[in-house]
N, CA, C and O atoms as CSV, one atom per row, in Angstrom:
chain,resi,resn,atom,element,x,y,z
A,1,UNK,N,N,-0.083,79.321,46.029
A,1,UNK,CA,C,-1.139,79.347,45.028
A,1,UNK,C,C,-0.621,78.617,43.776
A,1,UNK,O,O,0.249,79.180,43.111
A,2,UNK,N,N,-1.045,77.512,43.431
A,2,UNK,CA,C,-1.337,77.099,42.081
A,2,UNK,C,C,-1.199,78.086,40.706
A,2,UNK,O,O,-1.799,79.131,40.453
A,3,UNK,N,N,-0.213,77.378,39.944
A,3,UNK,CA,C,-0.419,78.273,38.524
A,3,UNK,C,C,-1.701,78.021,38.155
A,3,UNK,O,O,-2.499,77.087,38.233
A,4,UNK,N,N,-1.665,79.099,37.741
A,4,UNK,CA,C,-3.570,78.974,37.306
A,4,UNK,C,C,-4.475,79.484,38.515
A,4,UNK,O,O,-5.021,80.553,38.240
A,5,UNK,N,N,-4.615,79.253,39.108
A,5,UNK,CA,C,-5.320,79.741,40.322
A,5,UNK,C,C,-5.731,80.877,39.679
A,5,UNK,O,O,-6.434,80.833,38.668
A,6,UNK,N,N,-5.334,81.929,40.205
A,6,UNK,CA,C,-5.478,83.316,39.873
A,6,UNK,C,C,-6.550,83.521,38.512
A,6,UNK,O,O,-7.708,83.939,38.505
A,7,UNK,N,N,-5.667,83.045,37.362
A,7,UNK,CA,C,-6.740,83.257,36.308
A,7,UNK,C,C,-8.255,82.419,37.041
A,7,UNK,O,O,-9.407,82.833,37.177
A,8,UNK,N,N,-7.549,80.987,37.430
A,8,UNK,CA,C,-9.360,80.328,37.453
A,8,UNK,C,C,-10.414,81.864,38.515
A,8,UNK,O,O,-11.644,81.900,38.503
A,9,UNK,N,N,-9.575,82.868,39.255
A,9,UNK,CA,C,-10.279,83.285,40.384
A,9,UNK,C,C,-11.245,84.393,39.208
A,9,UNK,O,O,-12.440,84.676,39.295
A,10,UNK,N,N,-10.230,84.858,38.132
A,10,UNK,CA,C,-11.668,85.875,37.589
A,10,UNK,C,C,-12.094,85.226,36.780
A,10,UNK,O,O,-12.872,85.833,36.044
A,11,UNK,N,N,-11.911,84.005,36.505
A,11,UNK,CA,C,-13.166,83.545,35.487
A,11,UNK,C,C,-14.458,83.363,36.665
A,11,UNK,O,O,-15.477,83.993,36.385
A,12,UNK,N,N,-14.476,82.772,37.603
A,12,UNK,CA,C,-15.019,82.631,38.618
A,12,UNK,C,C,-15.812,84.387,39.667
A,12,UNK,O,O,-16.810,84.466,40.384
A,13,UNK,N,N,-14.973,85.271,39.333
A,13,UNK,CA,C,-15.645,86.772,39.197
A,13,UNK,C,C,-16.207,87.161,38.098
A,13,UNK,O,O,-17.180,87.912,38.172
A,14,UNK,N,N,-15.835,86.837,37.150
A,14,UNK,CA,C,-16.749,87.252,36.131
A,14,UNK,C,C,-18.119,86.900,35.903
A,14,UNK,O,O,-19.118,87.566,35.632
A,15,UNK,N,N,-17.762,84.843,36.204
A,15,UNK,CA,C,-18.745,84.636,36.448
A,15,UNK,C,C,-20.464,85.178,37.235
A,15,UNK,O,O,-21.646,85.274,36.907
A,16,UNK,N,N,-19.268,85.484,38.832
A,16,UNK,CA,C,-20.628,86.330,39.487
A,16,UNK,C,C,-20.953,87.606,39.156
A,16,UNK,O,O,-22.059,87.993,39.535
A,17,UNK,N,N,-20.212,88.418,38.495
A,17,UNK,CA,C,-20.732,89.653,37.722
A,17,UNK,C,C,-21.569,89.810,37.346
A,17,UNK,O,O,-22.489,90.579,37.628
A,18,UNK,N,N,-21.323,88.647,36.160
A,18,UNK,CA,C,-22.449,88.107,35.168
A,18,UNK,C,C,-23.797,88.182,35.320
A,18,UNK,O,O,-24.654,88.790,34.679
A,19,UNK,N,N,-23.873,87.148,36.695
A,19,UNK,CA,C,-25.032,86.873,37.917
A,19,UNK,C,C,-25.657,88.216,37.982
A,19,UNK,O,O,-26.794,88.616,37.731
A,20,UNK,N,N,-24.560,88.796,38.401
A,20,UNK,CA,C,-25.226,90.031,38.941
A,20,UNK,C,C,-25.982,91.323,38.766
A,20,UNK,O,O,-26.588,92.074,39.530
A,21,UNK,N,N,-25.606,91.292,36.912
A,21,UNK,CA,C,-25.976,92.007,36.136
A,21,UNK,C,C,-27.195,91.292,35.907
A,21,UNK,O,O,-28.264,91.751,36.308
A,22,UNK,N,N,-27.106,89.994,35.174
A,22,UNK,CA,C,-28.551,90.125,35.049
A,22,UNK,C,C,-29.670,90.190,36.083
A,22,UNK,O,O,-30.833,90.570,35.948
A,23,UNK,N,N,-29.105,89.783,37.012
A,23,UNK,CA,C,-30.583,90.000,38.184
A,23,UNK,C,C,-30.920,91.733,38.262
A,23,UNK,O,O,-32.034,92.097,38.639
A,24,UNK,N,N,-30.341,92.285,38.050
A,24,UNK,CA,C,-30.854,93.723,37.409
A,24,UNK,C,C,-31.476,94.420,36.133
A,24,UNK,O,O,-31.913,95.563,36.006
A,25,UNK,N,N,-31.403,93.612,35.428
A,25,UNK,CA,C,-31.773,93.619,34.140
A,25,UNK,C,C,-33.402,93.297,34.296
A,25,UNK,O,O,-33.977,92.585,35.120
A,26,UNK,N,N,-33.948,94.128,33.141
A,26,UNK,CA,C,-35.506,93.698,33.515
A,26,UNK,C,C,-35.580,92.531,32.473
A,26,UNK,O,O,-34.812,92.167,31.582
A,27,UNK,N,N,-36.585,92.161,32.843
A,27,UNK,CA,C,-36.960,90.475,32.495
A,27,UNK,C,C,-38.445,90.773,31.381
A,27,UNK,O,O,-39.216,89.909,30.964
A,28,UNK,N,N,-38.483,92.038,31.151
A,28,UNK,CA,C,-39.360,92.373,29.648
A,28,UNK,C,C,-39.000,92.919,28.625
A,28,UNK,O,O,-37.975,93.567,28.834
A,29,UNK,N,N,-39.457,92.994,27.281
A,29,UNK,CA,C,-38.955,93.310,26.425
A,29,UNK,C,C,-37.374,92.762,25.530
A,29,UNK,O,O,-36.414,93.279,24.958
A,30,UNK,N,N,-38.049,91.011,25.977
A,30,UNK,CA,C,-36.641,90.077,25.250
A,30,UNK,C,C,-35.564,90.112,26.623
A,30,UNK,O,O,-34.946,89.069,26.839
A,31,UNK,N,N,-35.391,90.990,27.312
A,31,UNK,CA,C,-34.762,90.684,29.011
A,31,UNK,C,C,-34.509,89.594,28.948
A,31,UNK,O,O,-33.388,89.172,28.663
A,32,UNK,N,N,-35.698,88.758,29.253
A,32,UNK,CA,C,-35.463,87.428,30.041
A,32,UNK,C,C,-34.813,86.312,28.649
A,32,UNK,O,O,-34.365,85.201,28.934
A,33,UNK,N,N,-34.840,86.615,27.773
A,33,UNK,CA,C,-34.206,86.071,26.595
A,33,UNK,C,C,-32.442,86.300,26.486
A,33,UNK,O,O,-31.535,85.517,26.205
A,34,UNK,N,N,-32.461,87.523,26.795
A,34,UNK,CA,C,-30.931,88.181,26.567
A,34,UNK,C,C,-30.072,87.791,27.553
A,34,UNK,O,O,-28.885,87.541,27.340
A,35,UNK,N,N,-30.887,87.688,29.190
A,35,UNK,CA,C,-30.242,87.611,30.187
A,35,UNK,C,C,-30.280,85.825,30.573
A,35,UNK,O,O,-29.738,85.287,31.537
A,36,UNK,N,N,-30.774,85.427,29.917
A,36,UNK,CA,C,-30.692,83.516,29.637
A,36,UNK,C,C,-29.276,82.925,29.577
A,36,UNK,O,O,-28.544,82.229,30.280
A,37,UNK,N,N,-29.248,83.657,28.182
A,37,UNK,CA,C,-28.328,83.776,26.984
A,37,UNK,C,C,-26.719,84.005,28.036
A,37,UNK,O,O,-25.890,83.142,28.325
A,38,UNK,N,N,-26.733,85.184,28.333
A,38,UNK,CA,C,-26.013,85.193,28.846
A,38,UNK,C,C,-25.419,85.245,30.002
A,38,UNK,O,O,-24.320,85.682,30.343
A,39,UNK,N,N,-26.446,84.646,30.678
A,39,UNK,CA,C,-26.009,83.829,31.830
A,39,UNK,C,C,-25.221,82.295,31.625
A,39,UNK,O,O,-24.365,81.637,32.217
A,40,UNK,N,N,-26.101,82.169,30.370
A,40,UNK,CA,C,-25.139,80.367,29.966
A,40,UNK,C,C,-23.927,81.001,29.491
A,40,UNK,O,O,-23.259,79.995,29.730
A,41,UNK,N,N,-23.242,81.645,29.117
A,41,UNK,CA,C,-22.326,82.071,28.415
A,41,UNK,C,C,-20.981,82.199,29.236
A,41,UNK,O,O,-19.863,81.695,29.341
A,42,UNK,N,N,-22.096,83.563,29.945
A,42,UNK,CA,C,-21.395,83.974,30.607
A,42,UNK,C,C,-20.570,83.480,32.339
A,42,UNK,O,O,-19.728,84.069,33.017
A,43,UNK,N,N,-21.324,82.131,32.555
A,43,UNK,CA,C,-20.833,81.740,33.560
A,43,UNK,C,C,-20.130,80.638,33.291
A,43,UNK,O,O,-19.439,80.101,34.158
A,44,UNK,N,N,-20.247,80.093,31.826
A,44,UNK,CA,C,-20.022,78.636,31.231
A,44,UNK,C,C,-18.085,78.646,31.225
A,44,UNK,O,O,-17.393,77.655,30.992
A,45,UNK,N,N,-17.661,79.796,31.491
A,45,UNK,CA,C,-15.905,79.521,30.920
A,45,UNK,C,C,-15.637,79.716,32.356
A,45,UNK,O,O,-14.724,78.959,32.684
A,46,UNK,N,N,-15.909,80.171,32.992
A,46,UNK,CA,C,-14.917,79.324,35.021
A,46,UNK,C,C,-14.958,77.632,34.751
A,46,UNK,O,O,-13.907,77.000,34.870
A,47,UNK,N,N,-16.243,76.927,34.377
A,47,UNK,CA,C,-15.856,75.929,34.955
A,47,UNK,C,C,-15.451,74.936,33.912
A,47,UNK,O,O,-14.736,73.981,34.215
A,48,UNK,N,N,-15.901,75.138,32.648
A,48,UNK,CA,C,-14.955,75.218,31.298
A,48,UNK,C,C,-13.251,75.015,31.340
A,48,UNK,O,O,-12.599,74.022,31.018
A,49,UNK,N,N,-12.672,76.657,31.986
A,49,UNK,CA,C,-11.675,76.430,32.503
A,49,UNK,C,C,-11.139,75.856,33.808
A,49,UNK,O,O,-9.949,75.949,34.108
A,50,UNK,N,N,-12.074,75.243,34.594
A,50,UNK,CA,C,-11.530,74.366,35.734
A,50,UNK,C,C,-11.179,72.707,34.659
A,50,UNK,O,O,-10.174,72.031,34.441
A,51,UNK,N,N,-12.084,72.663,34.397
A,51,UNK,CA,C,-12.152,71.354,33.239
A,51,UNK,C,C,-10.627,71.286,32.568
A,51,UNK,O,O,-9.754,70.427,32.693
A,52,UNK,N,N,-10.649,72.625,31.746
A,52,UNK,CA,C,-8.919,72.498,31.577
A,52,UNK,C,C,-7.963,72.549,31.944
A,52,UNK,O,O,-7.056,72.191,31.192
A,53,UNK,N,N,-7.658,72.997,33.231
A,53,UNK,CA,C,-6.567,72.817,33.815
A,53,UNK,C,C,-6.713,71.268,34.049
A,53,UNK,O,O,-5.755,70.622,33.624
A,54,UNK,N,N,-7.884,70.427,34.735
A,54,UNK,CA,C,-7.584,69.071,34.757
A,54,UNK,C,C,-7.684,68.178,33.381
A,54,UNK,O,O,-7.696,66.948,33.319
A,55,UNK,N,N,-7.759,69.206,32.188
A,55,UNK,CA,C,-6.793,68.028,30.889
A,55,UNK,C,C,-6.360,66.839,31.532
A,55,UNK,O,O,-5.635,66.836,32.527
A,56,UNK,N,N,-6.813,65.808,30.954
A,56,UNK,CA,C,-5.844,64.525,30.680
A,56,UNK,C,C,-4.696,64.664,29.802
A,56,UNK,O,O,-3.796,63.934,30.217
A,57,UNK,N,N,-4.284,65.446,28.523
A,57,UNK,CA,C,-3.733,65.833,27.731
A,57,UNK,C,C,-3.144,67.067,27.467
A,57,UNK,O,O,-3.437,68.087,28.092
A,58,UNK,N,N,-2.380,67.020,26.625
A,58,UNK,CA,C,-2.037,68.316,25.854
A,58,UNK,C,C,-3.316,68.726,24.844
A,58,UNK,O,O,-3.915,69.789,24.680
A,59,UNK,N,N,-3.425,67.709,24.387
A,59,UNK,CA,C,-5.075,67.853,23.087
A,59,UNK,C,C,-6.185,68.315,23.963
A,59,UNK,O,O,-6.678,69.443,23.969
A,60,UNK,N,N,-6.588,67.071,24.866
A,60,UNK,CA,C,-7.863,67.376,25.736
A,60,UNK,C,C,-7.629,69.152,26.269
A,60,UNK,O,O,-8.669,69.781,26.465
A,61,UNK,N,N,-6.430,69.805,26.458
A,61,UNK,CA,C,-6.143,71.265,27.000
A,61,UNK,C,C,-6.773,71.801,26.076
A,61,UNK,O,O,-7.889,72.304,26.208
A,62,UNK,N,N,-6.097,71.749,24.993
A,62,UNK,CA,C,-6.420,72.659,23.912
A,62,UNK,C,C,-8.052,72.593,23.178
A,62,UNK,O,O,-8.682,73.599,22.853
A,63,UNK,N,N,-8.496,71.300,23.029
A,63,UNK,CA,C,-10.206,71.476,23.197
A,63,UNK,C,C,-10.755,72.019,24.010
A,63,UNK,O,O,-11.799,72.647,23.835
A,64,UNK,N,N,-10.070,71.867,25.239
A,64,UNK,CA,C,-11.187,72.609,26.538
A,64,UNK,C,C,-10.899,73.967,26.480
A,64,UNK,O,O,-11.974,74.557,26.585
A,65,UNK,N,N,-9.941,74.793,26.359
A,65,UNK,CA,C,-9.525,75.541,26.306
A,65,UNK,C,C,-10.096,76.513,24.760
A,65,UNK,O,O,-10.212,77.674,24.368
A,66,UNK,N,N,-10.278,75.335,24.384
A,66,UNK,CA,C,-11.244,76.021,22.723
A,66,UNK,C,C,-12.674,76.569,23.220
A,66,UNK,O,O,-13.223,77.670,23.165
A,67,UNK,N,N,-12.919,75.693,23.572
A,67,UNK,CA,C,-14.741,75.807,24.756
A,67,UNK,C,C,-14.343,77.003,25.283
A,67,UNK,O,O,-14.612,77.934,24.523
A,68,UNK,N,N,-13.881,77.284,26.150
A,68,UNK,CA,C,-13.466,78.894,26.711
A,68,UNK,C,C,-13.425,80.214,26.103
A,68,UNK,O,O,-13.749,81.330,26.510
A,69,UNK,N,N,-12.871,79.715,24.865
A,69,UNK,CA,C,-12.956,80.846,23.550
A,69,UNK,C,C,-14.328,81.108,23.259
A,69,UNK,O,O,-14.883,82.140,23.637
A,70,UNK,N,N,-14.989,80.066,22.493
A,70,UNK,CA,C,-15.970,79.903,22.582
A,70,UNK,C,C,-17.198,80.693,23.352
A,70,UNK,O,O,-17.876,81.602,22.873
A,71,UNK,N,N,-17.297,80.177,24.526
A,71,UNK,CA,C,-18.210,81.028,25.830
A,71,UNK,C,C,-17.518,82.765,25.780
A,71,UNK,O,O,-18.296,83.715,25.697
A,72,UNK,N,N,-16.279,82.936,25.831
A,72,UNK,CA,C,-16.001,84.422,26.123
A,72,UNK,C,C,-16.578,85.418,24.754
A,72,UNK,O,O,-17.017,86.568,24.735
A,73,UNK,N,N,-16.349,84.379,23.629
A,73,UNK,CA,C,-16.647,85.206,22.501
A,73,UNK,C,C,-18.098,85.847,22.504
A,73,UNK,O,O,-18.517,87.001,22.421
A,74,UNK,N,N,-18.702,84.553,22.642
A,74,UNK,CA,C,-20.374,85.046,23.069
A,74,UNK,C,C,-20.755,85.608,24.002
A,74,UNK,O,O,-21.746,86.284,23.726
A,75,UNK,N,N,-20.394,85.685,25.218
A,75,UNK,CA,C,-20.691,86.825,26.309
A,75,UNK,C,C,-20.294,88.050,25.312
A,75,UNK,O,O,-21.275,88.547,24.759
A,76,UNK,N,N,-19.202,88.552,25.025
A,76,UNK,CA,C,-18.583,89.687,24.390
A,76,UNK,C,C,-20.035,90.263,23.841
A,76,UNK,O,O,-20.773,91.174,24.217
A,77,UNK,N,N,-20.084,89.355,22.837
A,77,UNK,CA,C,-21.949,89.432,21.759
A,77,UNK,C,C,-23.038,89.575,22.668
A,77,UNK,O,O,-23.174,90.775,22.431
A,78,UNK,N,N,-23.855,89.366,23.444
A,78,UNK,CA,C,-24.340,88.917,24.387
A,78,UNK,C,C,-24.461,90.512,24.885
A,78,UNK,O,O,-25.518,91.134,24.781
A,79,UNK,N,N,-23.239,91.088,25.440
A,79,UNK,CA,C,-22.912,92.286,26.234
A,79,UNK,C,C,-23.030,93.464,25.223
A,79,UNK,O,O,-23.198,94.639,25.548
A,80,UNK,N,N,-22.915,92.981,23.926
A,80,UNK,CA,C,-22.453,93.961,22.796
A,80,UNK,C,C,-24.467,94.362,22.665
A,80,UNK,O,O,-25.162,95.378,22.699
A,81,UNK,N,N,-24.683,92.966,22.520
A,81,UNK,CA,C,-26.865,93.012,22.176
A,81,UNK,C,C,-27.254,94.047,23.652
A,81,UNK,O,O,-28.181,94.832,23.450
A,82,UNK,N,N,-26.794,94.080,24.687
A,82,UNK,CA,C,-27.287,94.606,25.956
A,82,UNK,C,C,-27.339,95.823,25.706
A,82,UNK,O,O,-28.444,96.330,25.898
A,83,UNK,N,N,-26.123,96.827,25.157
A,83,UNK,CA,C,-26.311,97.767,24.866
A,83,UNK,C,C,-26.813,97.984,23.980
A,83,UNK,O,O,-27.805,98.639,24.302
A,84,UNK,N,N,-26.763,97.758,22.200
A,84,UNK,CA,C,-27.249,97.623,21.318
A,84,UNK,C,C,-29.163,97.868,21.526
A,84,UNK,O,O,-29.824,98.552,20.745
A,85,UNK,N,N,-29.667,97.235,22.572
A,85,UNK,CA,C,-30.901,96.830,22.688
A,85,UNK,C,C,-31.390,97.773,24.098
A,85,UNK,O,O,-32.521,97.467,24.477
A,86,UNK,N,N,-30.552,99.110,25.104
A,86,UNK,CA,C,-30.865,100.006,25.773
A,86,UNK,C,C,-30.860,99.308,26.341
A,86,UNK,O,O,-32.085,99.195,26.322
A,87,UNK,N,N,-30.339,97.985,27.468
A,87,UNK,CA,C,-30.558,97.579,28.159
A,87,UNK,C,C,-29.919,97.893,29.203
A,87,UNK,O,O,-30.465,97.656,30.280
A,88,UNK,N,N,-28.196,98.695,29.183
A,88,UNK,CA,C,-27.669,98.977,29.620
A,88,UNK,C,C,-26.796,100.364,28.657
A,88,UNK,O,O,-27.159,101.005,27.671
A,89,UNK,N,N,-25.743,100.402,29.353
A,89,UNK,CA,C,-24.824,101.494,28.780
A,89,UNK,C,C,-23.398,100.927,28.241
A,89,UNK,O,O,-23.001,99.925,28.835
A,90,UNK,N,N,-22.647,101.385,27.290
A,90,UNK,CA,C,-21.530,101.157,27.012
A,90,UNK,C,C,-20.418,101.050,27.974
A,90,UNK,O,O,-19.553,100.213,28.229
A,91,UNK,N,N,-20.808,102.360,28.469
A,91,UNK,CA,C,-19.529,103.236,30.236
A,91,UNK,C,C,-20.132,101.853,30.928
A,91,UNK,O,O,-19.173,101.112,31.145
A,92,UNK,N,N,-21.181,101.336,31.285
A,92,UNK,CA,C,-21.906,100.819,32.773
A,92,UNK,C,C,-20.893,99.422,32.545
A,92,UNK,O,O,-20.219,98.920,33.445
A,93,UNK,N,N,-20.971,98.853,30.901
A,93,UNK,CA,C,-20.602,97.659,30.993
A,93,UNK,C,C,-19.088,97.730,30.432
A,93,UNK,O,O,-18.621,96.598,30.306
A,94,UNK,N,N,-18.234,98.725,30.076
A,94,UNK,CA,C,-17.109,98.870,29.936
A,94,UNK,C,C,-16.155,97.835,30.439
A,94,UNK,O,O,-15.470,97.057,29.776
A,95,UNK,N,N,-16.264,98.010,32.112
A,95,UNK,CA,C,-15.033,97.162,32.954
A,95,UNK,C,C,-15.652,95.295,32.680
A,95,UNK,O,O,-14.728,94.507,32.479
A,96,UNK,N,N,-16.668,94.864,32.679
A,96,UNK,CA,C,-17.289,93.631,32.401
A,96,UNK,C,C,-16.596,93.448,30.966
A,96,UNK,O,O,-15.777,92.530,30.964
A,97,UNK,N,N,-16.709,93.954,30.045
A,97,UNK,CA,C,-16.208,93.844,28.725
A,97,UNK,C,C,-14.812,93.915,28.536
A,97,UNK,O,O,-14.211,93.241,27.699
A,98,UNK,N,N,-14.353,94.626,29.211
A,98,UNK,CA,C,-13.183,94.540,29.419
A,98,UNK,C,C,-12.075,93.597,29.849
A,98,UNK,O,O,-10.929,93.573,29.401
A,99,UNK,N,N,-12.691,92.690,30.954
A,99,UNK,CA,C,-12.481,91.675,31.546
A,99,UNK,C,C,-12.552,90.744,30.854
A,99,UNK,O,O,-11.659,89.903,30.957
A,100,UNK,N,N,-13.717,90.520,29.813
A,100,UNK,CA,C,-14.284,89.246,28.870
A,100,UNK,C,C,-12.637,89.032,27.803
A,100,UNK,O,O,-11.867,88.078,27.694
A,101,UNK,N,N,-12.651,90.965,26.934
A,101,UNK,CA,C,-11.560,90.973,26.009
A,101,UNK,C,C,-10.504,90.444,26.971
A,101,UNK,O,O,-9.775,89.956,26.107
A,102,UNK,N,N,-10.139,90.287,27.635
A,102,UNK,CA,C,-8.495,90.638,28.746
A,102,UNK,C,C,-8.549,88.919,29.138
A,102,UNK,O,O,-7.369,88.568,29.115
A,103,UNK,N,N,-9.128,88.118,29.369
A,103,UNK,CA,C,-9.347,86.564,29.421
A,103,UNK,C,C,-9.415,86.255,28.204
A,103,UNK,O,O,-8.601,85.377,27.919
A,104,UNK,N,N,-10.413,86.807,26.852
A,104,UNK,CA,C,-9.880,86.074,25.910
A,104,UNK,C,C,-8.887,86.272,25.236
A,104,UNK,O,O,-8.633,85.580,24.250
A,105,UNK,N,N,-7.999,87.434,25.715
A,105,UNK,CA,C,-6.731,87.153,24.778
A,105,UNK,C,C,-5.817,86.198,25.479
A,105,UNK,O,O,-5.017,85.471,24.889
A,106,UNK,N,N,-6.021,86.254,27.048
A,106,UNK,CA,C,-5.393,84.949,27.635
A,106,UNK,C,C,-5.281,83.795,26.822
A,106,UNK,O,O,-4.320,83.326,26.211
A,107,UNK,N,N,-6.716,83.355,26.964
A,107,UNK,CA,C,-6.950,82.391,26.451
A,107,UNK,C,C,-6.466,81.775,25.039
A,107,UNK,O,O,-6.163,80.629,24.707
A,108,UNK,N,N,-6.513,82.962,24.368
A,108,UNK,CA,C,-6.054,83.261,22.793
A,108,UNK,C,C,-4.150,82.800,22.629
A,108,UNK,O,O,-3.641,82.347,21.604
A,109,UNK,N,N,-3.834,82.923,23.194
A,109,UNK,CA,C,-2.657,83.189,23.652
A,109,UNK,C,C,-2.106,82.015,23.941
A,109,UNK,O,O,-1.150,81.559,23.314
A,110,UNK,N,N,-2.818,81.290,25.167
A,110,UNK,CA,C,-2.233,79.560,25.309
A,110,UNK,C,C,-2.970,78.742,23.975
A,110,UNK,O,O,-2.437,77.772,23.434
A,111,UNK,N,N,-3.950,79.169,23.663
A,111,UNK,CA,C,-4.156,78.523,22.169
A,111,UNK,C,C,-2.715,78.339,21.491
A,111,UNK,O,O,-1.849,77.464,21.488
A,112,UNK,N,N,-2.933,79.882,20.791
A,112,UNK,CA,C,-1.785,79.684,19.884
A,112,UNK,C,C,-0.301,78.896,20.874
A,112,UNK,O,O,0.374,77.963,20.441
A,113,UNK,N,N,-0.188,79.275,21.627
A,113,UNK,CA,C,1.325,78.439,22.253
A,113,UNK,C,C,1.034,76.665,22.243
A,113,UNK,O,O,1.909,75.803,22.318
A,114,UNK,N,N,-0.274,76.470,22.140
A,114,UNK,CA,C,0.012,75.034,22.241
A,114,UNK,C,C,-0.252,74.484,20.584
A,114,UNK,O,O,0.312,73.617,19.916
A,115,UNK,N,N,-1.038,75.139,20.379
A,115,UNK,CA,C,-1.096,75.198,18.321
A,115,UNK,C,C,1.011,75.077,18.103
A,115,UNK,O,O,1.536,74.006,17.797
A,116,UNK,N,N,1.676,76.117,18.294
A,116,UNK,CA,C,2.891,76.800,18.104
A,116,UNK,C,C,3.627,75.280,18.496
A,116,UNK,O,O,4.572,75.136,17.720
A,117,UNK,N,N,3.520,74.133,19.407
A,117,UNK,CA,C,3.736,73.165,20.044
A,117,UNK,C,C,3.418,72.223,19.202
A,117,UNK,O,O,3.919,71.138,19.496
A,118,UNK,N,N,2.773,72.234,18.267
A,118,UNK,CA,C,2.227,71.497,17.572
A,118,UNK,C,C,0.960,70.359,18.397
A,118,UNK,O,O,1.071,69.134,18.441
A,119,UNK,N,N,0.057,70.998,18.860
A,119,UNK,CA,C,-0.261,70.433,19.951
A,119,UNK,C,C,-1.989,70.044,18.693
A,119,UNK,O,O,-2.309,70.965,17.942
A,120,UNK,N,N,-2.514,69.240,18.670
A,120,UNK,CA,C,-3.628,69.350,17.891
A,120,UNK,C,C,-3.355,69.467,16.549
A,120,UNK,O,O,-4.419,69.738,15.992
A,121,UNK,N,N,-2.502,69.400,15.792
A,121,UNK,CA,C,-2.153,69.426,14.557
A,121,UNK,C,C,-2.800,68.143,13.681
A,121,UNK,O,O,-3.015,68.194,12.470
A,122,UNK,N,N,-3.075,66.934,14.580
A,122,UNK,CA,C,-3.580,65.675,13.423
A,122,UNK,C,C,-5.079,66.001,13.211
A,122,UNK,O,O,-5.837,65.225,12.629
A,123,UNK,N,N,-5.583,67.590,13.886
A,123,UNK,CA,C,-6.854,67.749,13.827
A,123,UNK,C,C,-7.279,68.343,12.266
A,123,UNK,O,O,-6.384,69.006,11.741
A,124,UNK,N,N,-8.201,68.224,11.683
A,124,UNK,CA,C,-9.149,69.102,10.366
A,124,UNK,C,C,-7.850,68.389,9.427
A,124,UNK,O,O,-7.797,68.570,8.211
């Protein structure tokens, strides 16, 4: 198995989670708005992060890898409005949320190590 593999496999479960939740979700009362939302979100960092592992760069990593932040942050929001809005439960979506926090500190993590690298520094 490929470094990386593994992580790409639960971005790629999360992804279908994602799926899976909303096709349960009712599709009234802003539903079909919420569950849009985060379906783009929420399926957008598997292939986000397939994109980054094939970087051309150290830079191109760390942009794509920004995109990833990005998408996880907003699912997080996304999942946070679900309950917020009775759509679900805190307990129901616990392990989903959990998963989102637990990838983005991954993610968080090779940030800063390639920031720490000076990797993107001629950026802002």
């Amino acid at each position: 198995m490929a470094k990386g593999d593994d992580l790409e496999e639960r971005f790629v479960k999360l992804a279908a989670d994602v799926i899976l939740l909303c096709k349960q979700t009712p599709k009234e009362d802003g539903g079909s708005h919420l569950t849009g939302q985060l379906l783009r979100s929420g399926t957008a960092a598997a292939p986000n992060y397939a994109e980054a592992r094939g970087a051309e760069s150290d830079r191109d990593f760390l942009h794509k890898l920004r995109v990833v932040q990005k998408e996880l942050n907003e699912t997080e929001i996304w999942l946070k409005v679900m309950v917020a809005a009775g759509f679900d439960t805190e307990e129901s979506l616990g392990g989903l949320r959990g998963e989102v926090k637990s990838l983005a500190r991954i993610t968080a993590a090779s940030i800063r190590t390639l920031k720490e690298r000076g990797v993107g520094k001629e950026e802002r």
